[in-house]
KOLSEDREN-241770 format. One record per atom (N, C-alpha, C): residue number from 1; residue in three letters; y, x, z; atom name; chain. Coordinates in pm, whole numbers, plus 50000, padded with zeros to 5 digits. Atoms other than C-alpha are relative to their C-alpha. Last residue first. Example, Ala and Ser with C-alpha at 12.3 -4.5 7.8 and 13.67 -1.06 7.14 Angstrom:
KOLSEDREN-241770
R    n  res      v      u      w  atom  chain
R    2  SER  49881  49918  49994     N      A
R    2  SER  49894  51367  50714    CA      A
R    2  SER  50109  49923  50073     C      A
R    1  ALA  49881  50089  50000     N      A
R    1  ALA  49550  51230  50780    CA      A
R    1  ALA  50120  50090  50000     C      A
END
This chain:
KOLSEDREN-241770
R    n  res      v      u      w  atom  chain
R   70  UNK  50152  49972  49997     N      A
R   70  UNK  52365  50328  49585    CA      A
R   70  UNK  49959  50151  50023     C      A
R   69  UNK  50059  49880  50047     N      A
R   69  UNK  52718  50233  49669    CA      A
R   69  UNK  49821  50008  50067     C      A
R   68  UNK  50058  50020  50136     N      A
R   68  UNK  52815  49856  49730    CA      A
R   68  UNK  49915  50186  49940     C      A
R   67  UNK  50008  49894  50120     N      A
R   67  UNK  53018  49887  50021    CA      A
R   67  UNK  49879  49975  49933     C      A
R   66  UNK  49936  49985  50085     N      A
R   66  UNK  53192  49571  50194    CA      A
R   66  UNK  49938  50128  49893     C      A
R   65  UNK  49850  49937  50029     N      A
R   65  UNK  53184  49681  50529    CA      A
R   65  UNK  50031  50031  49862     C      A
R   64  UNK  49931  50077  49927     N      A
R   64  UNK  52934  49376  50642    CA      A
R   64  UNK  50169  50100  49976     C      A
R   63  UNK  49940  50115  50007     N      A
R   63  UNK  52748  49386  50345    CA      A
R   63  UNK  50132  49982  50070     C      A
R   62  UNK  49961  50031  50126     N      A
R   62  UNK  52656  49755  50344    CA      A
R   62  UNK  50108  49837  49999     C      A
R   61  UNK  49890  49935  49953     N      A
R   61  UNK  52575  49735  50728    CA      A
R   61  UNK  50101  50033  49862     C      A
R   60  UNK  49938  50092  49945     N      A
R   60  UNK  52306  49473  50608    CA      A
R   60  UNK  50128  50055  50039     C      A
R   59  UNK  49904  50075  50098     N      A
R   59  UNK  52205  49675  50366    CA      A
R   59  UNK  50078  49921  50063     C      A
R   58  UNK  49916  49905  50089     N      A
R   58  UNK  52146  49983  50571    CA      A
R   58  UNK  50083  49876  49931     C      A
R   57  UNK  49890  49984  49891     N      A
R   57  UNK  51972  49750  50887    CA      A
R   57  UNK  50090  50042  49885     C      A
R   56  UNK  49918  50166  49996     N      A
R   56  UNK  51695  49568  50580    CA      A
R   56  UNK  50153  50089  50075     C      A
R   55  UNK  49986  50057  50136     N      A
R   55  UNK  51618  49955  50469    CA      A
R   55  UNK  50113  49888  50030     C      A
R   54  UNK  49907  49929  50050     N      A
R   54  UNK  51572  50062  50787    CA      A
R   54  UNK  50093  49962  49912     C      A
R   53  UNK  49919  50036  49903     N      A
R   53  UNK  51354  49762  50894    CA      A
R   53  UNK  50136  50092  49982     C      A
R   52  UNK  49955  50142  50061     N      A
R   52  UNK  51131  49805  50586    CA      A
R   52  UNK  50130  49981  50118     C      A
R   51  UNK  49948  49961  50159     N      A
R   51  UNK  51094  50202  50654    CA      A
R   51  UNK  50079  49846  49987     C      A
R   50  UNK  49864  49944  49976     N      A
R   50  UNK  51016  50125  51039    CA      A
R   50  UNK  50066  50027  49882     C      A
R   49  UNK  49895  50055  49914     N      A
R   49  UNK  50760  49878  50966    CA      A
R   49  UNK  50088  50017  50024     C      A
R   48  UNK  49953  50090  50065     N      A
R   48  UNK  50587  50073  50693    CA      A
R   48  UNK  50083  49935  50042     C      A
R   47  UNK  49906  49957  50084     N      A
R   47  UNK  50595  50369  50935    CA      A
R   47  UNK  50013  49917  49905     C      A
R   46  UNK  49882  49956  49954     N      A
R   46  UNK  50404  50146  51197    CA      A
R   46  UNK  50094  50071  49916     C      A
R   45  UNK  49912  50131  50024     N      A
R   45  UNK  50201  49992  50927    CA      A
R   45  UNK  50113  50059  50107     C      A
R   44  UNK  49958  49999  50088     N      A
R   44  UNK  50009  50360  50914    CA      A
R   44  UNK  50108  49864  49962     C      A
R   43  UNK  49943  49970  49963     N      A
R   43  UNK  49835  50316  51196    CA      A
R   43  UNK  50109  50037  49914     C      A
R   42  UNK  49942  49929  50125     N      A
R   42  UNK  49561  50113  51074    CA      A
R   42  UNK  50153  50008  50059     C      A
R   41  UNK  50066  49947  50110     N      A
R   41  UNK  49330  50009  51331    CA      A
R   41  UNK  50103  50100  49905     C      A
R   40  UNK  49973  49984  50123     N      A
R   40  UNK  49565  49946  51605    CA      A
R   40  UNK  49896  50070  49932     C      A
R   39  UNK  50017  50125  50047     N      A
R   39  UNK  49418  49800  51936    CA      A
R   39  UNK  50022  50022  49829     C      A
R   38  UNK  50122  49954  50095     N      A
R   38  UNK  49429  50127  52123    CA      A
R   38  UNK  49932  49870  49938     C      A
R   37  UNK  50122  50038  49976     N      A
R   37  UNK  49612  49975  52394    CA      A
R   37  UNK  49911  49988  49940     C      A
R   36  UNK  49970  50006  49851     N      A
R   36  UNK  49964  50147  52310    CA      A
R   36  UNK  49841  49980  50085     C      A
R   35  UNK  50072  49880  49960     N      A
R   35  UNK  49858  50103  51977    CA      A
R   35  UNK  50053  50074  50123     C      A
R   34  UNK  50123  50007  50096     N      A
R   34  UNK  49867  49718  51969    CA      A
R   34  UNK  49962  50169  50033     C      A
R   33  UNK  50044  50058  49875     N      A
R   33  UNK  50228  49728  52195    CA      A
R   33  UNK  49795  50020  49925     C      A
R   32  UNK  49956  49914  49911     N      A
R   32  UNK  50382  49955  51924    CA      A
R   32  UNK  49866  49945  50120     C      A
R   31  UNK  50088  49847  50063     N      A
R   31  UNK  50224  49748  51651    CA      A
R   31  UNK  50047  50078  50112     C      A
R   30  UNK  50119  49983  49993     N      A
R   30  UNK  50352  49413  51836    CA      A
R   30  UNK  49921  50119  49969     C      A
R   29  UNK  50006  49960  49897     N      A
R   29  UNK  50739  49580  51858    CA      A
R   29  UNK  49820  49950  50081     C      A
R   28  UNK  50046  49833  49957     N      A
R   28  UNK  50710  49678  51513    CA      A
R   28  UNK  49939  49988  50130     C      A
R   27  UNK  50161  49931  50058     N      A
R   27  UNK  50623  49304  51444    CA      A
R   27  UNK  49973  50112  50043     C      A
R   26  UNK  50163  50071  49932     N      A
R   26  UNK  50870  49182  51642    CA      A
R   26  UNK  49890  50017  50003     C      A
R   25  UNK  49992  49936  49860     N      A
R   25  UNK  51174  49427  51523    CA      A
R   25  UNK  49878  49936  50042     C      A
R   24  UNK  50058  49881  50018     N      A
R   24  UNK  51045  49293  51141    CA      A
R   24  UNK  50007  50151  50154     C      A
R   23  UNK  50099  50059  50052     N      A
R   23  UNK  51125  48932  51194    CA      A
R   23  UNK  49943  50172  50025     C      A
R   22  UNK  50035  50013  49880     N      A
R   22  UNK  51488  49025  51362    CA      A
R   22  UNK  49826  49946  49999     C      A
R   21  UNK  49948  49862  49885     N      A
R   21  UNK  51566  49247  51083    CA      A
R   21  UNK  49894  49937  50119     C      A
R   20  UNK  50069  49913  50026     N      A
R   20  UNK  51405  48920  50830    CA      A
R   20  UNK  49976  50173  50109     C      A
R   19  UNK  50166  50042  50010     N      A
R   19  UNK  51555  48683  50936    CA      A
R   19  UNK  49950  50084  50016     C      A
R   18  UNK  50004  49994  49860     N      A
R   18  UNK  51915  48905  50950    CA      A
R   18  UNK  49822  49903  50045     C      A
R   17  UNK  49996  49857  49953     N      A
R   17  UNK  51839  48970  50590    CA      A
R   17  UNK  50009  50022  50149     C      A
R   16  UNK  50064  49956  49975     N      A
R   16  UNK  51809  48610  50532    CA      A
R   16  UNK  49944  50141  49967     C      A
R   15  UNK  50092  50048  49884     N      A
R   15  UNK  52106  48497  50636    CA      A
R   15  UNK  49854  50056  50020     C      A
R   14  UNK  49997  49947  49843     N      A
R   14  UNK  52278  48772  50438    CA      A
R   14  UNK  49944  49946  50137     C      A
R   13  UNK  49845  50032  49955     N      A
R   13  UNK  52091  48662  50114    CA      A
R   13  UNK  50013  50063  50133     C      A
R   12  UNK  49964  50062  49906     N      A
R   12  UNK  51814  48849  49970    CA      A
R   12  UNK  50127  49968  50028     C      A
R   11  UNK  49954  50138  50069     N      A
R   11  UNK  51830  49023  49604    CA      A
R   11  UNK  50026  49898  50200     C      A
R   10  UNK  49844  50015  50073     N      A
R   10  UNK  51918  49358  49758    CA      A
R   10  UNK  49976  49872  49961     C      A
R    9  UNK  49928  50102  49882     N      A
R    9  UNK  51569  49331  49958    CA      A
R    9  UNK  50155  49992  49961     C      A
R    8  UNK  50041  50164  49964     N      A
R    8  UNK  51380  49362  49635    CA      A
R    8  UNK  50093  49982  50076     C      A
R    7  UNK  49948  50054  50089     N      A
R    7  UNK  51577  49652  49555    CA      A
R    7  UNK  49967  49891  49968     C      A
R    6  UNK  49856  50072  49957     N      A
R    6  UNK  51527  49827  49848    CA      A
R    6  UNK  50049  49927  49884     C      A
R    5  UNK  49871  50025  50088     N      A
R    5  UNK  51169  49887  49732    CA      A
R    5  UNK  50095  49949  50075     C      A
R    4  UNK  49920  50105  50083     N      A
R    4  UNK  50879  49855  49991    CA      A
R    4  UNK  50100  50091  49953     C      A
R    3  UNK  49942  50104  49921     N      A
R    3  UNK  50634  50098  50116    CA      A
R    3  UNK  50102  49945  49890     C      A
R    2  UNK  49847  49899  50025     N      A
R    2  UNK  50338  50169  49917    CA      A
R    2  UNK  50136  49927  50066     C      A
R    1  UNK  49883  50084  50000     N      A
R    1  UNK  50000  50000  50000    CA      A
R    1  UNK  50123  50089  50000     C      A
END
């Protein structure tokens, strides 16, 4: 699985970019809690998690001051 494209999450709207932030803190914060108690198989969604969550925070800070550079 390859991590996501920012260029999918460029089409999203700003509501749901904040969905999504606060969708993707939950999850990390199950995978955290998962291998914590040796529950995680595939350890590898934690850096998917934090990539996609990056991603969503950049654009969203994009939006809010207006910049557009890639």
């Amino acid at each position: 699985m390859a991590l996501p494209k920012i260029e999918e999450l460029r089409e999203l709207g700003d509501e749901e970019i904040s969905d999504q932030i606060l969708a993707m803190k939950k999850e990390l914060f199950e995978l955290r809690m998962q291998q914590a108690t040796r529950q995680l198989e595939k350890p590898h969604l934690i850096r998917h998690a934090k990539h996609k969550l990056a991603q969503l925070m950049l654009l969203e800070g994009e939006r809010k001051t207006g910049s557009k550079e890639k």
